[in-house]
N, C-alpha and C positions, 0 to 999 in steps of 0.2 A: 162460398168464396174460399178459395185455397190460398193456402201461405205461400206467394211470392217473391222472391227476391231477398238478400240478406236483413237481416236485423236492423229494423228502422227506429229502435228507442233511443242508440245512443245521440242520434242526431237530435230528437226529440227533445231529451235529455239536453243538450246542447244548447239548443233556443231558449229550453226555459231554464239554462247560467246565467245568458245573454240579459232575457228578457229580467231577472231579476237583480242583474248587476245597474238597471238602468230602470227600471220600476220607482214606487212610491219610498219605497226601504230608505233609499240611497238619496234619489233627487228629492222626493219629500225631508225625510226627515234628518238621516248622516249630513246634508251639507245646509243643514237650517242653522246650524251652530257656526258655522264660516260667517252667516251676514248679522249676526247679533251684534258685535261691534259697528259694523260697516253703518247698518242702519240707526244702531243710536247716535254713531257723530252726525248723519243726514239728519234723521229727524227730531233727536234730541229725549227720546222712547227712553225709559229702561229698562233693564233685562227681566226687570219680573217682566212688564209688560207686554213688551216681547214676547215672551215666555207662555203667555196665555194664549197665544197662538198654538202651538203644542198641544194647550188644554183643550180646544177648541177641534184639533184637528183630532185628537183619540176621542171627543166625545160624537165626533163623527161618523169613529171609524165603529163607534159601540155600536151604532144604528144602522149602518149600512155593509160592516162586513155578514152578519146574519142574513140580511135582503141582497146581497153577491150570494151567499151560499144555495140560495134555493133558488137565482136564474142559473146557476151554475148548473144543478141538480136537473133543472128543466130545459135548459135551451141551447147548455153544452158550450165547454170552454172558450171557443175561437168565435162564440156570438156574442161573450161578455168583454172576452180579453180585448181585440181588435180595436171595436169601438171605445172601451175605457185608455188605450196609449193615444191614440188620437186628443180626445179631448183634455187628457192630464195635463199632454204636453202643451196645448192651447194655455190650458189653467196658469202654468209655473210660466210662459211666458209674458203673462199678463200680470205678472210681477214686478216686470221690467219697468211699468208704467204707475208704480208706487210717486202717490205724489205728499206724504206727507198725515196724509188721513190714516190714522192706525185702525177705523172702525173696515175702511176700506182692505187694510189689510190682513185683519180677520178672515172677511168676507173670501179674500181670495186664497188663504188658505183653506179654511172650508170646503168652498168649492174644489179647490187641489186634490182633497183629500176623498171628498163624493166621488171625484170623476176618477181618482186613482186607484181607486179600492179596486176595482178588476185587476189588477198588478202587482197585488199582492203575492203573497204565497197561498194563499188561499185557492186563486184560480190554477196556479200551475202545479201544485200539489197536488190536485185532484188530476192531473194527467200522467205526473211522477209516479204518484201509486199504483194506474195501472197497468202502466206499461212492468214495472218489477215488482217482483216479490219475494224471491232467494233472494235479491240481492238488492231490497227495499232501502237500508238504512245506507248502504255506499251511495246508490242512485240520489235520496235525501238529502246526502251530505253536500253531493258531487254538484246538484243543482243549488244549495242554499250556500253555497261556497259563492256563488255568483255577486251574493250578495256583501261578499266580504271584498271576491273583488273590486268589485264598484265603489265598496268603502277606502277599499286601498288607493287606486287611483284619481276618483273623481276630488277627494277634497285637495289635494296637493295641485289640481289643474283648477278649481274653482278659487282658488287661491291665488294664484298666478294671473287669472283674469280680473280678479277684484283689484288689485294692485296695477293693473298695465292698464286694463279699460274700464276699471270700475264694477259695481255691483249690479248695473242692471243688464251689463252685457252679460255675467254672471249669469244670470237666471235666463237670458236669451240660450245663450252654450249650454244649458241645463235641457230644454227644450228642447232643441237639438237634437240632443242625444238619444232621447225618447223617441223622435219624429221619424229621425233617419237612419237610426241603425236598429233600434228593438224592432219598433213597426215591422220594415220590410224584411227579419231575421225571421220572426215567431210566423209572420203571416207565409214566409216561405216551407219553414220546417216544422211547426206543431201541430200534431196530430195526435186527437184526445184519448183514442185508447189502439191498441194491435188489432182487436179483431175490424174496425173501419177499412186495415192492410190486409185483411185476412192473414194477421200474424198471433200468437200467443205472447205473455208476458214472458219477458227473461229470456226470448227467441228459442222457446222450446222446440219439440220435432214439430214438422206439420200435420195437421189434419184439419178437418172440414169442420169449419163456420158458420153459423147464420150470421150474417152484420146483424140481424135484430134481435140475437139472443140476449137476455140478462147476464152479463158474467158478475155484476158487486155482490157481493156476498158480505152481511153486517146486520147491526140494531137497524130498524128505520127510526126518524127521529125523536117519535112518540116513548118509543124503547129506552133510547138512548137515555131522555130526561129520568128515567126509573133507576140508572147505573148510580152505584157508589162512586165507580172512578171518575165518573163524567163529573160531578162537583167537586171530588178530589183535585182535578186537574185543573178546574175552574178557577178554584181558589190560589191554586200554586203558578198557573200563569197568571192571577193577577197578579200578584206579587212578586214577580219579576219583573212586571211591567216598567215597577217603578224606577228600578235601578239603569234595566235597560234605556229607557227613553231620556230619565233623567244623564245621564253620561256621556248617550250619543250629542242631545241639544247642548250642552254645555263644557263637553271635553278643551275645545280651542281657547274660548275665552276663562278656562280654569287652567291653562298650562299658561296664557300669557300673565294671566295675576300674576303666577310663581316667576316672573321672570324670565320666560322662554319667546323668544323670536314670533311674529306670526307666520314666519315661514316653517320655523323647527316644531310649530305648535300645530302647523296642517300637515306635515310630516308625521307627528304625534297620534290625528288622527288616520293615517296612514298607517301606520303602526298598529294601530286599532284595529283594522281591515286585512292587514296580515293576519293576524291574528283568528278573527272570525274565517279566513278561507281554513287557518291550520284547526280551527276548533270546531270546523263544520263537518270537516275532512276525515278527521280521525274520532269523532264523534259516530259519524255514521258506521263506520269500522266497526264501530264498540259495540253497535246494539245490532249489528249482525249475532254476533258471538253472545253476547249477555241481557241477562235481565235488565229492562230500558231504566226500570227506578232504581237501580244501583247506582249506573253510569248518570243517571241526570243529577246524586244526590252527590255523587265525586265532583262532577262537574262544576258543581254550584259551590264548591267551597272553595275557589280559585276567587271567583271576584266577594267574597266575605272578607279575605285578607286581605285584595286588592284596596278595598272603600276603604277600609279599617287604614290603611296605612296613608290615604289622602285626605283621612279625616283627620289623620293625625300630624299631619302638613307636609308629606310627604312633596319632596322637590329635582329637579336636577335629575340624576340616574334612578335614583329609586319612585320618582313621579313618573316616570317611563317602564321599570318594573310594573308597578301598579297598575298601568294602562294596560301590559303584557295577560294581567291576572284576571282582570274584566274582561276583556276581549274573549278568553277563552270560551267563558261562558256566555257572553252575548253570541259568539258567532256556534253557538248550540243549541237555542232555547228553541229555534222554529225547528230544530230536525227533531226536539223532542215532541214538539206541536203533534209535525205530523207524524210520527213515527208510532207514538201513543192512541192518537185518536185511530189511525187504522190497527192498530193492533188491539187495543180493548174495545171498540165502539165496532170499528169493521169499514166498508166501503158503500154499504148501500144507501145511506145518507151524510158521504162525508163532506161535500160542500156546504151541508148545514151545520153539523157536530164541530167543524174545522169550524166553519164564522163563526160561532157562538164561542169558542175558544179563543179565536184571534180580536173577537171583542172583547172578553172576559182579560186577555190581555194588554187591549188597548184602556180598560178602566185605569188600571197602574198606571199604563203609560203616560195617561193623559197628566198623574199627580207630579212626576217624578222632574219634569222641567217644568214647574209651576214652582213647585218646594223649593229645588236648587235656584234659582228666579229671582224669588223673593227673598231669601236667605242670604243672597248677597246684595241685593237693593237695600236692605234693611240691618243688614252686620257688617257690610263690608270684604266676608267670604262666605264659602260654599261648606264652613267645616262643618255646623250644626246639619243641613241639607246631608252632606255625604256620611254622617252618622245614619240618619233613619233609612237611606236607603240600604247600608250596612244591614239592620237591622231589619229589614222587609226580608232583604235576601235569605236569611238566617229560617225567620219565619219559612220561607218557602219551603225547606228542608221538610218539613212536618209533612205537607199535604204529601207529596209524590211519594216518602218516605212509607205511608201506607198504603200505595199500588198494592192488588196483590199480582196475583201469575196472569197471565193472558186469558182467555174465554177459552173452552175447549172448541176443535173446529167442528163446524157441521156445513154442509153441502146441502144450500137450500137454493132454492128460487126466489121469486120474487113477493114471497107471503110474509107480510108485515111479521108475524107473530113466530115466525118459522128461523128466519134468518139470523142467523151470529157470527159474530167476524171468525175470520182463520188463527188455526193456534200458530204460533210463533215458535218455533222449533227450539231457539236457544234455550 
């Protein structure tokens, strides 16, 4: 098959903004923190309780982003992707019909969160990577910007509909979104890798293709488990986990304690969303040019001050600074995900090395709106809570901080014992 027609990744590229701007990321978990109030004046719940939803939804995601990475591996993007926006979207509308049972409401984030796991970065990661590779960490950025997107926009609209029609239309509009714009975007324009186009990554010159050659070149995952950096990175996305998840679930109803509006406070999370598009964006920039554990260990000392200063009761302008300094780094941690694991691990089992990491980061995640939770069920705020997550974050510095350099490259095939990722130029 010969390379046809212009450069089809950035359209690729495009879909999976789309598709991540309107994914699990955003409609699971960024706007779970909009109905935490909403639902304890209906049902009378409180926020730890609540909150164990959360818990419930990352101890999900421990068990099923690893079983997405290996149909991925085997059955290929657009057969896991397709079917899991379908059924997500079913999931988050069957919220709407919350009647008070909070076992019930587990139950149905649960299932949210099973059927959503295809919509993760996980699945569109593996198509991001192969389409670039000069120009891997822009493309990473460019696509998990989407997800800063959807942070930006969706809580300020999901806000707007809790107040005018309530919280169940809420989660209907959520649905929505998923059903009738990612569905028919991804299933029009993604396409898992160039040579399916008889194209190369990075729209290099043309030449001749097999569609059934191997091009991944990496550990398989047997390998992978032998790496230093692979439990390096294990350890340092858990511990992100915690801050991340805990901050997204609980940012609205920690800006209304201080006093701020629930409109200025879903703007707030708006602000947050900003944020991760600017900190996905120029993030990926970074690790074009430099060694990726430099830039994730500058990165991570933006929200160290951030916590530190709303542990400290930060309010008003400087509670909006704060929010400025987290964001950065939340809207960076999946472009180091995947940026790292193809770079130290490689591409020939990265749907599985990628889930085992996006579990390993969903352990944190699961602690980190449990703690914040019960912390204010139990004290009245979130300041004890926004200390240890400070203090996770600080931790995280250690693990990534001993990356060492990339693998040297070698040009192998598809022999378990042969294959090593590509070196990394910078």
């Amino acid at each position: 098959m010969s390379n046809t027609g212009p450069f089809r990744g950035w359209w690729v590229l495009s879909s999976a903004t789309v598709g991540l701007a309107l994914g699990y990321s955003n409609i699971g978990v960024v706007s779970f923190g909009l109905f935490v109030i909403p639902l304890a004046d209906a049902f009378g719940w409180g926020r730890g309780d609540i909150s164990v939803a959360m818990l419930l939804m990352n101890a999900t995601v421990v068990v099923m982003a690893p079983l997405a990475g290996v149909l991925i591996d085997r059955l290929g993007v657009r057969r896991v992707l397709l079917p899991s926006i379908v059924l997500f979207a079913l999931a988050v509308a069957a919220l709407a019909r919350l009647d008070g049972n909070i076992l019930v409401f587990y139950l149905t984030y649960v299932l949210l969160t099973a059927f959503g796991i295809g919509t993760t970065p996980t699945t569109y990661m593996r198509t991001v990577v192969a389409w670039f590779n000069r120009k891997r960490g822009l493309a990473i950025g460019i696509a998990m910007a989407g997800v800063g997107l959807g942070a930006t926009l969706i809580p300020p609209a999901v806000q707007f509909v809790i107040m005018h029609f309530g919280w169940r239309w809420a989660y209907l509009a959520l649905a929505g979104l998923a059903l009738f714009i990612s569905l028919p975007l991804v299933a029009a324009l993604l396409v898992e890798k160039p040579e399916d186009l008889g194209q190369l990554p990075d729209g290099r010159a043309p030449e001749i293709i097999r569609k059934d050659s191997r091009t991944w070149v990496g550990y398989s995952f047997s390998l992978c488990l032998r790496q230093r950096s692979f439990w390096l990175m294990s350890i340092g996305f858990s511990l992100l986990g915690m801050f991340t998840s805990g901050i997204l679930a609980h940012l609205v109803p920690l800006l209304q304690d201080r006093n701020v509006s629930p409109e200025l406070a879903a703007l707030g999370a708006s602000l947050l969303g900003i944020t991760l598009i600017a900190g996905r964006i120029v993030c990926g920039l970074l690790l074009d040019r430099f060694p990726a554990r430099l830039i994730v260990v500058g990165f991570l000392l933006g929200p160290v001050v951030g916590l530190a200063m709303l542990a400290g009761g930060a309010s008003s302008g400087w509670a909006f600074l704060s929010v400025l300094l987290v964001g950065l780094a939340i809207g960076a941690e999946m472009d180091f995900m995947t940026y790292l694991v193809s770079r130290y691990l490689g591409l020939l089992a990265f749907g599985r090395t990628y889930g085992f990491m996006y579990s390993a980061f969903a352990v944190g995640a699961g602690f980190g709106p449990v703690l914040m939770g019960y912390a204010h069920q139990y004290s009245g705020n979130y300041g004890i809570a926004l200390w240890g997550l400070c203090a996770a974050t600080a931790l995280a510095l250690v693990p990534f901080s001993c990356l060492g350099p990339y693998p040297a490259q070698s040009i192998a095939g598809p022999s378990e014992n042969a294959a090593v990722p590509e070196q990394e130029t910078a």
